[in-house]
N, CA, C and O atoms as CSV, one atom per row, in Angstrom:
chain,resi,resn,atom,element,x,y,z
A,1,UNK,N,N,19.637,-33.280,-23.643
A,1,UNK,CA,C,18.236,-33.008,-23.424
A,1,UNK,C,C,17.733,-32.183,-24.608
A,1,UNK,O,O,18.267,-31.168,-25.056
A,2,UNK,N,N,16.628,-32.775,-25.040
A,2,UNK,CA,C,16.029,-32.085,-26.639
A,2,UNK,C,C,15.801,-30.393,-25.723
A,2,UNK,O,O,15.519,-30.161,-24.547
A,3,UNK,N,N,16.060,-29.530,-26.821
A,3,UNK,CA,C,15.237,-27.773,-26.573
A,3,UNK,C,C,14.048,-27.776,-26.390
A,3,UNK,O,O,13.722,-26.734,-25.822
A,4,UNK,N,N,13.111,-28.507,-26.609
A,4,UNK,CA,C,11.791,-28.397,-26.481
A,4,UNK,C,C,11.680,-28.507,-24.705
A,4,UNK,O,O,11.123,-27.745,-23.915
A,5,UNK,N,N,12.604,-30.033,-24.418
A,5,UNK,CA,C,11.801,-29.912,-22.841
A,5,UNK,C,C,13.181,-28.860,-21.757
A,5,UNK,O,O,13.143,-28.704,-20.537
A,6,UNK,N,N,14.234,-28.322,-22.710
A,6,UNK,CA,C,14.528,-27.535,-22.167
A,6,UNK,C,C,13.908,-26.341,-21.306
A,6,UNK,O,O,13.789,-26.038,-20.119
A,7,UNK,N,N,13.559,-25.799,-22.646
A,7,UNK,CA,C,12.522,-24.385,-22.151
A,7,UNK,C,C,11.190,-24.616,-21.256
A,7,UNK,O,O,10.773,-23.742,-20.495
A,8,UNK,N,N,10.502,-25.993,-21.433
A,8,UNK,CA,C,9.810,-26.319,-20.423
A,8,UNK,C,C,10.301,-26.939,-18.849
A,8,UNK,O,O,9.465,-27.094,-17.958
A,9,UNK,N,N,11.843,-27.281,-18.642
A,9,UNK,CA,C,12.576,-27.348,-17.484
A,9,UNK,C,C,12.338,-26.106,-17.013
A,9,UNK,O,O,11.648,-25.884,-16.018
A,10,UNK,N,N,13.005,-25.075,-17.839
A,10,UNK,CA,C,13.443,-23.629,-17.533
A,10,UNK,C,C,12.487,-22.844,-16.891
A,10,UNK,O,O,12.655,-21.997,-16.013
A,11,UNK,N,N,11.129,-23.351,-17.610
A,11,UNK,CA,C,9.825,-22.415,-17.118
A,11,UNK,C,C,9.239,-23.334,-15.749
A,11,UNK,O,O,8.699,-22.789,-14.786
A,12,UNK,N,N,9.384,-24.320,-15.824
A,12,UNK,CA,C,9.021,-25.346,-14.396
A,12,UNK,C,C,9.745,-24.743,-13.396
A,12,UNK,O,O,8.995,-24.164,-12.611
A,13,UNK,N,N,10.757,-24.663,-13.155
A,13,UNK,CA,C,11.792,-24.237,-12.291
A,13,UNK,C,C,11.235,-22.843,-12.006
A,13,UNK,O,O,10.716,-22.605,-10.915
A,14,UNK,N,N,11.352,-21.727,-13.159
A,14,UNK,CA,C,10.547,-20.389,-12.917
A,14,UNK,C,C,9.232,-20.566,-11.850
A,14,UNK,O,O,9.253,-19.940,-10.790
A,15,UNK,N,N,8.181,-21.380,-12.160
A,15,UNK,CA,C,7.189,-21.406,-11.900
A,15,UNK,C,C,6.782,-21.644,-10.638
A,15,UNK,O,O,5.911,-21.007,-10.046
A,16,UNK,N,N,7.810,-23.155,-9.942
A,16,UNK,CA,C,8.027,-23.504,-8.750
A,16,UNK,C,C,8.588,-22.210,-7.433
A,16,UNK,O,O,8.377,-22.137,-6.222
A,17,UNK,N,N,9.309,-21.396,-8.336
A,17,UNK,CA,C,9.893,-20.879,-7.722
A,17,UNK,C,C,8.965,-19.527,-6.850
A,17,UNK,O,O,9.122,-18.881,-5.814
A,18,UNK,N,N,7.873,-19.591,-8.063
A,18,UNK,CA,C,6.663,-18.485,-7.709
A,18,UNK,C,C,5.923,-19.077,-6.547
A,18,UNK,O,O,5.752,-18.585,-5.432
A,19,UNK,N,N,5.402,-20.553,-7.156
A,19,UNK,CA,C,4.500,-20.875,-6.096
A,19,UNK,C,C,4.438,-21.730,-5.152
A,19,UNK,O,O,3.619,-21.936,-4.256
A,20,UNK,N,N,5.661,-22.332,-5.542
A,20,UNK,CA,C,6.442,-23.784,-4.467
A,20,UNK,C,C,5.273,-25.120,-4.111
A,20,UNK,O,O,5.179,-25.866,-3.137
A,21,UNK,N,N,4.294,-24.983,-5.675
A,21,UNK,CA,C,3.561,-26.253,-5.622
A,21,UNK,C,C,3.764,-27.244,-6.599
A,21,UNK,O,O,2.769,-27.249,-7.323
A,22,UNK,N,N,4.820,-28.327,-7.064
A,22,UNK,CA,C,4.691,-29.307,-7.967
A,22,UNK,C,C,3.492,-29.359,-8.613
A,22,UNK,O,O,3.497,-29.018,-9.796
A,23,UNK,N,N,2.393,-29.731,-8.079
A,23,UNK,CA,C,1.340,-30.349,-8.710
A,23,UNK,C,C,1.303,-28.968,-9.473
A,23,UNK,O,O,2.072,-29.086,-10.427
A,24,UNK,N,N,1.048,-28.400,-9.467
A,24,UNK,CA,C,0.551,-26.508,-10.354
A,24,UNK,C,C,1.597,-26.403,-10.821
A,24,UNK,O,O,1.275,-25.795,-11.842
A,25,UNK,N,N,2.736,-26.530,-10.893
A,25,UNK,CA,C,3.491,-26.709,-12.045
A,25,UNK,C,C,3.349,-27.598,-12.889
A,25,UNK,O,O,2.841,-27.293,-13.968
A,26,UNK,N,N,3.586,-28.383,-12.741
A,26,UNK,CA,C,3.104,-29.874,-13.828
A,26,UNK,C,C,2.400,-29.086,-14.330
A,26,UNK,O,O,2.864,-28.350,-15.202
A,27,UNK,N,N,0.733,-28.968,-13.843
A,27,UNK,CA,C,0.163,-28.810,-14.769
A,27,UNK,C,C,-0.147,-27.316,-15.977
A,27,UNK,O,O,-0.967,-27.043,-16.854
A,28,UNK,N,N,0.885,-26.762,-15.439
A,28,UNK,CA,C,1.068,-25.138,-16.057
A,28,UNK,C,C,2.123,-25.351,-16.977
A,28,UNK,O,O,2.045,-24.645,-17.983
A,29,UNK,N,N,2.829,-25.916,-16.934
A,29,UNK,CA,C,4.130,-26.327,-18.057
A,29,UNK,C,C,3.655,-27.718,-18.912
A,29,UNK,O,O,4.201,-27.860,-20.006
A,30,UNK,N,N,2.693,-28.734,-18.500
A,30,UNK,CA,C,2.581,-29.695,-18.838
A,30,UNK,C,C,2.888,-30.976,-19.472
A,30,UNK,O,O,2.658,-31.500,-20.562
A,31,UNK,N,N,3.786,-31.438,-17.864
A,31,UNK,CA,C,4.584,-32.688,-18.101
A,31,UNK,C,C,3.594,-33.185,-16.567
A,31,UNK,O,O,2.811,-32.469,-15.942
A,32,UNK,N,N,3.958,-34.571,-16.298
A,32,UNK,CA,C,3.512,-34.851,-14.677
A,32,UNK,C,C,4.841,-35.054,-13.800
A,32,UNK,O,O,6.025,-35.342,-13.979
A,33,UNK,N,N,3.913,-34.721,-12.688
A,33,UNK,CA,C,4.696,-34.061,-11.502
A,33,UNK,C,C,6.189,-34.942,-10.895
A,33,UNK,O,O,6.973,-34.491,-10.061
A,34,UNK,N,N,6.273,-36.157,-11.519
A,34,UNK,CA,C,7.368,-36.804,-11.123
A,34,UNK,C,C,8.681,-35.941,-12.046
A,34,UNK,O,O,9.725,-35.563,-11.516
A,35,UNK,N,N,8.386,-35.779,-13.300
A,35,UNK,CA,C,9.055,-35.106,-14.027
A,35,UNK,C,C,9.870,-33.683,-13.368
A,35,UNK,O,O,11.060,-33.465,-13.144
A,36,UNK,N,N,8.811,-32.975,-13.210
A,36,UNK,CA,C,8.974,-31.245,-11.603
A,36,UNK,C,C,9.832,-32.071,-10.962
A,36,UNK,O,O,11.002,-32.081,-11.345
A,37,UNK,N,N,9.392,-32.983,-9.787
A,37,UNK,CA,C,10.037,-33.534,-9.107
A,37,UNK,C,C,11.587,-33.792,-9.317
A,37,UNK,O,O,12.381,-33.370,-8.476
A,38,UNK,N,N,12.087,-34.589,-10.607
A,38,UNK,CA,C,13.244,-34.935,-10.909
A,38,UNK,C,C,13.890,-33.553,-11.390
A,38,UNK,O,O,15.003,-33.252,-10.959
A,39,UNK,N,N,13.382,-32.916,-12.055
A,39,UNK,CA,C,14.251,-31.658,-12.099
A,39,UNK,C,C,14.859,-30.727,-11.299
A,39,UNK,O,O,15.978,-30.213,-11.274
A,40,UNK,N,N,13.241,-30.575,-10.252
A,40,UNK,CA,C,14.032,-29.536,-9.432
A,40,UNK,C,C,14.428,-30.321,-8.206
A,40,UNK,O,O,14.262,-29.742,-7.132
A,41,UNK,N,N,14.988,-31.702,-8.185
A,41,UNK,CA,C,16.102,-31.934,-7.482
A,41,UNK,C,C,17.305,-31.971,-8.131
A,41,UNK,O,O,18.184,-32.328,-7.347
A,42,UNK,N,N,17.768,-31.724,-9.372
A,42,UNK,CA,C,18.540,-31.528,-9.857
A,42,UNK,C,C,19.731,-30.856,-8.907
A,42,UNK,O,O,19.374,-29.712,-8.624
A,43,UNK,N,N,20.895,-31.140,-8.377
A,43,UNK,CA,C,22.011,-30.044,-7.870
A,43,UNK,C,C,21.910,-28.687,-8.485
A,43,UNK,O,O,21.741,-28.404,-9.671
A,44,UNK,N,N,22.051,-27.866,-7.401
A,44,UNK,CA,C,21.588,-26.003,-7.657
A,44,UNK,C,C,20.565,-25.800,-8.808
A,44,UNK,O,O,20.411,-24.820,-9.536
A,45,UNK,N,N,20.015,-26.788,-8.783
A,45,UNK,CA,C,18.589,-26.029,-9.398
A,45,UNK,C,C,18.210,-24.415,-8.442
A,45,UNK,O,O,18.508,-23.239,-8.656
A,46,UNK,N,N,17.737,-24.836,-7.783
A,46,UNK,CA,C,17.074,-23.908,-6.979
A,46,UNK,C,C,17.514,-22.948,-6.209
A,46,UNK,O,O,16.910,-22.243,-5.401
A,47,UNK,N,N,18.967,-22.984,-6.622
A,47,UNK,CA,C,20.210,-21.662,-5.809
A,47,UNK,C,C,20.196,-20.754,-5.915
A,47,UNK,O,O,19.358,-20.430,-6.756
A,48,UNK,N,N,20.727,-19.928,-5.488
A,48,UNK,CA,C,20.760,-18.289,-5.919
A,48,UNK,C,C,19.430,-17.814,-5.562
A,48,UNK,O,O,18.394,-18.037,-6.189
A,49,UNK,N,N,19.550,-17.205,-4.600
A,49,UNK,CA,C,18.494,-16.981,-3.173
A,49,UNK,C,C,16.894,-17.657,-2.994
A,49,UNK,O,O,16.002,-17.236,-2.257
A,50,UNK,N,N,16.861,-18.690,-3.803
A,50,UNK,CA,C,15.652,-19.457,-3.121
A,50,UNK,C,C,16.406,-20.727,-2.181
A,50,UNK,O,O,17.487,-21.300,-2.322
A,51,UNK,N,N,15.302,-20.874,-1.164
A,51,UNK,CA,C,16.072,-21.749,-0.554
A,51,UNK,C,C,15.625,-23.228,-1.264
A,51,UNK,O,O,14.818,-23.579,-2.124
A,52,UNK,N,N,16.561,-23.839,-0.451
A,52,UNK,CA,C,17.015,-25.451,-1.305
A,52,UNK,C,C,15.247,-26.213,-1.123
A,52,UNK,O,O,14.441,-26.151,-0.194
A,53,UNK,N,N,15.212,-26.627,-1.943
A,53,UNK,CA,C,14.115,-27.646,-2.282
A,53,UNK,C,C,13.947,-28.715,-0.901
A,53,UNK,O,O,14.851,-29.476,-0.554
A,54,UNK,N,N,12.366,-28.587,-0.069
A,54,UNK,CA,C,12.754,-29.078,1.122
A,54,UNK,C,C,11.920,-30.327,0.774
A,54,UNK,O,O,11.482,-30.842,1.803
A,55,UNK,N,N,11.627,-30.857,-0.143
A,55,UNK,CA,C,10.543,-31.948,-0.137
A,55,UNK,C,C,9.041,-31.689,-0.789
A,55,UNK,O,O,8.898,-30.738,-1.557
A,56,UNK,N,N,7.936,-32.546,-0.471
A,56,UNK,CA,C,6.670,-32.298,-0.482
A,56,UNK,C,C,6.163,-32.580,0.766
A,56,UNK,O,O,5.991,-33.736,1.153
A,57,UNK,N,N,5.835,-31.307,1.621
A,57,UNK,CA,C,5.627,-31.445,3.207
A,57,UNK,C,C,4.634,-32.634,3.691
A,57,UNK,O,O,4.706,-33.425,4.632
A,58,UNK,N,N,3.702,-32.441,2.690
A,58,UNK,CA,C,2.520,-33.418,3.093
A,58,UNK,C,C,2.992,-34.923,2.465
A,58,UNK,O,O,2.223,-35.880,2.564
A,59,UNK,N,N,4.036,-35.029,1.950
A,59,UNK,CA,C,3.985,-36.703,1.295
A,59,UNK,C,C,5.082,-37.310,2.682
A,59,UNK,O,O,5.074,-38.458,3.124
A,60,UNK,N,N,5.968,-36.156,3.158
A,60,UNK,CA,C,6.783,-36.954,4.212
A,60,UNK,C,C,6.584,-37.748,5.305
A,60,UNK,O,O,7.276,-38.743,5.522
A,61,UNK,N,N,5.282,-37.219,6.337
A,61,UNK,CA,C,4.489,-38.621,7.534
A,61,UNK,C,C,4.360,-39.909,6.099
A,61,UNK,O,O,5.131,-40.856,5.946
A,62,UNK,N,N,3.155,-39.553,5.202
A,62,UNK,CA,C,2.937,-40.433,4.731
A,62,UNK,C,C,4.591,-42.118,4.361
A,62,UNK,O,O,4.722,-43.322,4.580
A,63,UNK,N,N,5.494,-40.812,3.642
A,63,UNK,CA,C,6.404,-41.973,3.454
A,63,UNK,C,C,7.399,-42.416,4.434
A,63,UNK,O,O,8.021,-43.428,4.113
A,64,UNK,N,N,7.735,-41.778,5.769
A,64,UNK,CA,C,7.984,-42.464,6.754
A,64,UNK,C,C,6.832,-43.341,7.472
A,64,UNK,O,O,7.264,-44.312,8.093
A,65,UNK,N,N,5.661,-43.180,7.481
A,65,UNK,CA,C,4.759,-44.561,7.377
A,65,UNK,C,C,4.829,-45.940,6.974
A,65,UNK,O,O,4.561,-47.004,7.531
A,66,UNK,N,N,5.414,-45.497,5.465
A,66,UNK,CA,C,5.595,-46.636,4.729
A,66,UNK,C,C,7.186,-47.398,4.877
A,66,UNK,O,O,7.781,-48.418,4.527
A,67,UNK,N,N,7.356,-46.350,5.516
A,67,UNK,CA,C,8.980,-47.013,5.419
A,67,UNK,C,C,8.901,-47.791,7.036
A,67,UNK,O,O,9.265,-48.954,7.208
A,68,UNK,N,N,8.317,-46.836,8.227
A,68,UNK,CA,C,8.160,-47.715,9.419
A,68,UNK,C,C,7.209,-48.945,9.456
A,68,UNK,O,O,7.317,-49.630,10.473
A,69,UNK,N,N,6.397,-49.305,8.634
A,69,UNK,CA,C,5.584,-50.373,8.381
A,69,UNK,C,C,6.296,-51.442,7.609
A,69,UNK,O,O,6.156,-52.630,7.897
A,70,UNK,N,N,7.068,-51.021,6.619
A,70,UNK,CA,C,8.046,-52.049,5.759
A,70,UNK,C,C,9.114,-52.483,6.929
A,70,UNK,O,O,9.338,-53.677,7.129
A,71,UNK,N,N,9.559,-51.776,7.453
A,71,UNK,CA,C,9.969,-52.083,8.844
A,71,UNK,C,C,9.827,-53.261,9.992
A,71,UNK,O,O,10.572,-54.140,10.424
A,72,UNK,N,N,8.152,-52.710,10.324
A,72,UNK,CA,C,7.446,-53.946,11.136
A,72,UNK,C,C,6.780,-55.383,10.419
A,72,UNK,O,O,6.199,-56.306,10.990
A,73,UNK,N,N,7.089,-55.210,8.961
A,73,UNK,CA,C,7.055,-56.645,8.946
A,73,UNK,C,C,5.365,-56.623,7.713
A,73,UNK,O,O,4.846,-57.581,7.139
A,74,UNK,N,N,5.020,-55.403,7.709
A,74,UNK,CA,C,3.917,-55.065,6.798
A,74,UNK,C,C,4.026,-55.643,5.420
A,74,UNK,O,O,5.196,-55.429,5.103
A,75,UNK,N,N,3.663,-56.019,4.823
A,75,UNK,CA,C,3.535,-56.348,3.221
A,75,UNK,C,C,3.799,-55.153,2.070
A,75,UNK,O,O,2.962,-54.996,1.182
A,76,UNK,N,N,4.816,-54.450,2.123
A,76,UNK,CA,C,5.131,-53.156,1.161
A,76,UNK,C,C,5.388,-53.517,-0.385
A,76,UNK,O,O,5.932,-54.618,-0.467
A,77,UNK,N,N,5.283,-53.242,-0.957
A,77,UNK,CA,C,5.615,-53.449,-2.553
A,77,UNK,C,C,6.861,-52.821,-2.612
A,77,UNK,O,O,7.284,-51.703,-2.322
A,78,UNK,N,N,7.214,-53.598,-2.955
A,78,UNK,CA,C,9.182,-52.406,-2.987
A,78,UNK,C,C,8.856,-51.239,-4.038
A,78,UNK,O,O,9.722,-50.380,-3.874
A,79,UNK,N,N,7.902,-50.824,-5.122
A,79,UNK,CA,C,7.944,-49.677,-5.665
A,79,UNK,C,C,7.449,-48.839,-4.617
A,79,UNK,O,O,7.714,-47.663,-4.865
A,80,UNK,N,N,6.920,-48.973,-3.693
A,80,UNK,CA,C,6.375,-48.083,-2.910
A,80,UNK,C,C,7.341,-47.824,-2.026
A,80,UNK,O,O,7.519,-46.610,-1.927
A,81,UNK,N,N,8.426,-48.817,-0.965
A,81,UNK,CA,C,9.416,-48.212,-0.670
A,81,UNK,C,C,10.831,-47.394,-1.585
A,81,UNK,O,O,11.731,-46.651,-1.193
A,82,UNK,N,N,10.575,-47.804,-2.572
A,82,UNK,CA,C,11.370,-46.667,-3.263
A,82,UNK,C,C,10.942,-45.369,-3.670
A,82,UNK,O,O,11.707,-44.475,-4.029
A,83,UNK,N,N,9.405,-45.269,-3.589
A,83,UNK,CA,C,9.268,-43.990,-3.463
A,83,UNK,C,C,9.161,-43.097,-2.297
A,83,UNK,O,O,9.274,-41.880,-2.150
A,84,UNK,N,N,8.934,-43.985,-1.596
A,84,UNK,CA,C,9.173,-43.511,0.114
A,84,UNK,C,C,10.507,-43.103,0.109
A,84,UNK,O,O,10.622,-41.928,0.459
A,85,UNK,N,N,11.159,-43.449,-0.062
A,85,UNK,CA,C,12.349,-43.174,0.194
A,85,UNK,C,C,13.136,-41.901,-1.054
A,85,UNK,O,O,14.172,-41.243,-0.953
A,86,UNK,N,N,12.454,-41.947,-1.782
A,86,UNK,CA,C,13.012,-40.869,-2.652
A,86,UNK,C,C,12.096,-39.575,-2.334
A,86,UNK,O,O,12.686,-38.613,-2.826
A,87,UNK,N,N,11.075,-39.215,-1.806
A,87,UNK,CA,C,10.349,-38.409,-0.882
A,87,UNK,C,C,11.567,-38.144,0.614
A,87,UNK,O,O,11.946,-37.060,1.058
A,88,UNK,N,N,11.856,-39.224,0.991
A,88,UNK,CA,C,12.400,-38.882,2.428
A,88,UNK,C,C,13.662,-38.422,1.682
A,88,UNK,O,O,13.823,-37.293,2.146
A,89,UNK,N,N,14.528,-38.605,0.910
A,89,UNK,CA,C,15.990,-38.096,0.185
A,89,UNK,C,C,15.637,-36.771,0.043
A,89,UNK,O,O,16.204,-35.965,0.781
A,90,UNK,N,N,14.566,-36.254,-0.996
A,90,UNK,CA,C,14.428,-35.293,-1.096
A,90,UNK,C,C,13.766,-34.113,0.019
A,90,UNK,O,O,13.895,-32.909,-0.202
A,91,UNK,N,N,13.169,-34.554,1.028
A,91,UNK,CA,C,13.264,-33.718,1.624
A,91,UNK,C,C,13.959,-33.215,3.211
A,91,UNK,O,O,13.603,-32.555,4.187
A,92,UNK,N,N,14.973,-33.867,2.824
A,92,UNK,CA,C,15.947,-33.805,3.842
A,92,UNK,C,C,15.739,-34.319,5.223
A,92,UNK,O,O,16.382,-33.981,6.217
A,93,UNK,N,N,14.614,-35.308,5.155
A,93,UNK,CA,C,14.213,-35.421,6.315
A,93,UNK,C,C,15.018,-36.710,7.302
A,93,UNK,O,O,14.777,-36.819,8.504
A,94,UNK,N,N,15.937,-37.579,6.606
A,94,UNK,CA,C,16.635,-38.210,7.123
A,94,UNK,C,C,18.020,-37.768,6.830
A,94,UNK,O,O,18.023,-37.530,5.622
A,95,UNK,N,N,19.471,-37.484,7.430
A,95,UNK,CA,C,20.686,-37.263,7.057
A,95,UNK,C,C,21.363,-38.564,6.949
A,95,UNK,O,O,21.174,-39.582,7.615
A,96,UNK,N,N,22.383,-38.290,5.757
A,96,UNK,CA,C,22.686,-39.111,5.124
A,96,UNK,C,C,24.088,-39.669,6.422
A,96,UNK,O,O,25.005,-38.918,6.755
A,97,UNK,N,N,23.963,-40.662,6.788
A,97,UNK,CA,C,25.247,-40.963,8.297
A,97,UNK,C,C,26.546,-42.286,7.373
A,97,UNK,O,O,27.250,-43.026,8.060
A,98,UNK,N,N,26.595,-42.309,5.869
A,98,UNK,CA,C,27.849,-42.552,6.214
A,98,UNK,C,C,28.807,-42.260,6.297
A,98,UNK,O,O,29.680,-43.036,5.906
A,99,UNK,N,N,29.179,-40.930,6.875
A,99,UNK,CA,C,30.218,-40.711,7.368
A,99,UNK,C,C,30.893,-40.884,8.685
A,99,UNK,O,O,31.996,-40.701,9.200
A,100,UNK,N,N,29.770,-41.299,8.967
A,100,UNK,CA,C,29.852,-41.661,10.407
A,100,UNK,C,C,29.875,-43.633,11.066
A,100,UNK,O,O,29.453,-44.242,12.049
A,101,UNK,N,N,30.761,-44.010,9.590
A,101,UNK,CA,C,30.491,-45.038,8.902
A,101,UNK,C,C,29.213,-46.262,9.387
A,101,UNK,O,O,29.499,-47.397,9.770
A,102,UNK,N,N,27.702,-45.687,9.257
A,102,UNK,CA,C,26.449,-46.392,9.434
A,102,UNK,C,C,26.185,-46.615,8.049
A,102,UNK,O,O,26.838,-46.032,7.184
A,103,UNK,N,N,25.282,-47.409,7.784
A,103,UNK,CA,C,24.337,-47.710,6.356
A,103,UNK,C,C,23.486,-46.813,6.652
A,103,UNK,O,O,22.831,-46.813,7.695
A,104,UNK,N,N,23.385,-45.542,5.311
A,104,UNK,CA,C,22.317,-44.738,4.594
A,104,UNK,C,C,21.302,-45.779,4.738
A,104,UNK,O,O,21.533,-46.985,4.828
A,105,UNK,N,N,20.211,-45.236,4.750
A,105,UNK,CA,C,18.996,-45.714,4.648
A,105,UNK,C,C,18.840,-46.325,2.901
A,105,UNK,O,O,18.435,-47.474,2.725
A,106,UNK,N,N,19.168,-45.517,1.822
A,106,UNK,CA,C,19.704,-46.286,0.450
A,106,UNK,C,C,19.909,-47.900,0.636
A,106,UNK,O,O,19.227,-48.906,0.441
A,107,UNK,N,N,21.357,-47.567,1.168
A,107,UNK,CA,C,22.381,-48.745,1.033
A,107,UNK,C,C,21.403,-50.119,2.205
A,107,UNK,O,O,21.707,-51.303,2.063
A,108,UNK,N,N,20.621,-49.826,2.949
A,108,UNK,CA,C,19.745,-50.761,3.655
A,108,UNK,C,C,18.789,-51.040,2.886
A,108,UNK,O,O,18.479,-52.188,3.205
A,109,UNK,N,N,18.002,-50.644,1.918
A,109,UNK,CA,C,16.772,-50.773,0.862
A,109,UNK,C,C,17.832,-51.658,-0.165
A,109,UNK,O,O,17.559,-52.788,-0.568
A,110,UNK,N,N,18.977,-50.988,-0.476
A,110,UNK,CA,C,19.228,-51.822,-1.826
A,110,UNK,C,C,20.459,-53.485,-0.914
A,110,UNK,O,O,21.200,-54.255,-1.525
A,111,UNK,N,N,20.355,-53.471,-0.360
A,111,UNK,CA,C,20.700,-54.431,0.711
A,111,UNK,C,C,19.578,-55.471,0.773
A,111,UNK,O,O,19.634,-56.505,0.106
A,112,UNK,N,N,18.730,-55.227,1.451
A,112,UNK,CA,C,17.183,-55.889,1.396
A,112,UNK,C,C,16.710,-56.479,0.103
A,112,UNK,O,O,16.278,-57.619,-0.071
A,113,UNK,N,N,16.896,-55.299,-0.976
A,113,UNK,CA,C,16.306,-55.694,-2.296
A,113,UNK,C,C,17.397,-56.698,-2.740
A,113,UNK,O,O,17.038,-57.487,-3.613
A,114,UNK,N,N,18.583,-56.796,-2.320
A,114,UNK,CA,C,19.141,-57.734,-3.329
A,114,UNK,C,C,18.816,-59.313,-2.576
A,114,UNK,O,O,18.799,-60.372,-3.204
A,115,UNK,N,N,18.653,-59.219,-1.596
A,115,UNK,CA,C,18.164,-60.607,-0.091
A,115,UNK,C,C,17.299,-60.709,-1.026
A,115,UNK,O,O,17.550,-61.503,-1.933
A,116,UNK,N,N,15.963,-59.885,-1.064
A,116,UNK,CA,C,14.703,-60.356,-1.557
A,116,UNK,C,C,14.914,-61.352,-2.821
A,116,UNK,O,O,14.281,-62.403,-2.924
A,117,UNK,N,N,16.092,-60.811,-3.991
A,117,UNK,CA,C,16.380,-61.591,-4.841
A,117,UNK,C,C,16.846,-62.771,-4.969
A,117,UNK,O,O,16.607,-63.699,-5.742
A,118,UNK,N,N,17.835,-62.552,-3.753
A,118,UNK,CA,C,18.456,-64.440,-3.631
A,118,UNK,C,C,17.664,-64.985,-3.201
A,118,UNK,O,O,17.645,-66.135,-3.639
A,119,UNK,N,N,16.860,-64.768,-2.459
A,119,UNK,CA,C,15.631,-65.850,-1.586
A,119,UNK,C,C,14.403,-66.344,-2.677
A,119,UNK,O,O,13.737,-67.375,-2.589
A,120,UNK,N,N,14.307,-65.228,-3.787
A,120,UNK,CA,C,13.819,-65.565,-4.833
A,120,UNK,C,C,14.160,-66.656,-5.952
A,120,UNK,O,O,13.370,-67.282,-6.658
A,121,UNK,N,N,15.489,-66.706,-5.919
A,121,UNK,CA,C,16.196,-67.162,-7.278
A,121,UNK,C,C,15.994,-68.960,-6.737
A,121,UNK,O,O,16.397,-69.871,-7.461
């Protein structure tokens, strides 16, 4: 990773940590907010007494919406269930069950997506 967007990781992370809003970071360090996003899910980003990164509260109904509508048969754009679903990863709002040997919600999207392809080809 170049030093330049180092020190702007470094200060994103600082910044989040003040005000726990993506969007106001982005734009105080100035990168966009998917960028925040991918960083401070980074593993122990956010350790050492802040607590763990719980999501973006208000994007989670929205992307279990999209994921229960892709569900019923709705017309979803698969970029949109992949961001649904990287919203629901990140904020812990579904647990990950294969250990309990079920299909992750992942492994069912990239399951689907590869169907979508053979039915395509």
């Amino acid at each position: 990773m170049p030093r330049r967007e180092n020190l702007k990781k470094r200060k994103a992370i600082e910044l989040y940590k003040q005000n726990s809003n993506m969007s106001e970071t982005a734009r105080l360090v100035g990168v966009n907010r998917a960028t925040v996003s991918r960083w401070l899910a980074e593993p122990g980003v956010l350790e050492g007494g802040c607590e763990p990164i719980q999501g973006f509260p208000a994007l989670i109904p929205k992307a279990l919406k999209v994921l229960d509508d892709a569900l019923d048969g709705v017309n979803i754009k698969p970029a949109q269930i992949r961001a649904a679903l990287e919203v629901v990863k990140a904020s812990n709002a579904l647990k990950e069950t294969k250990a309990e040997g079920l299909e992750t919600l992942a492994d069912v999207i990239a399951r689907l997506d590869a169907e979508d392809r053979d039915e395509s080809d």
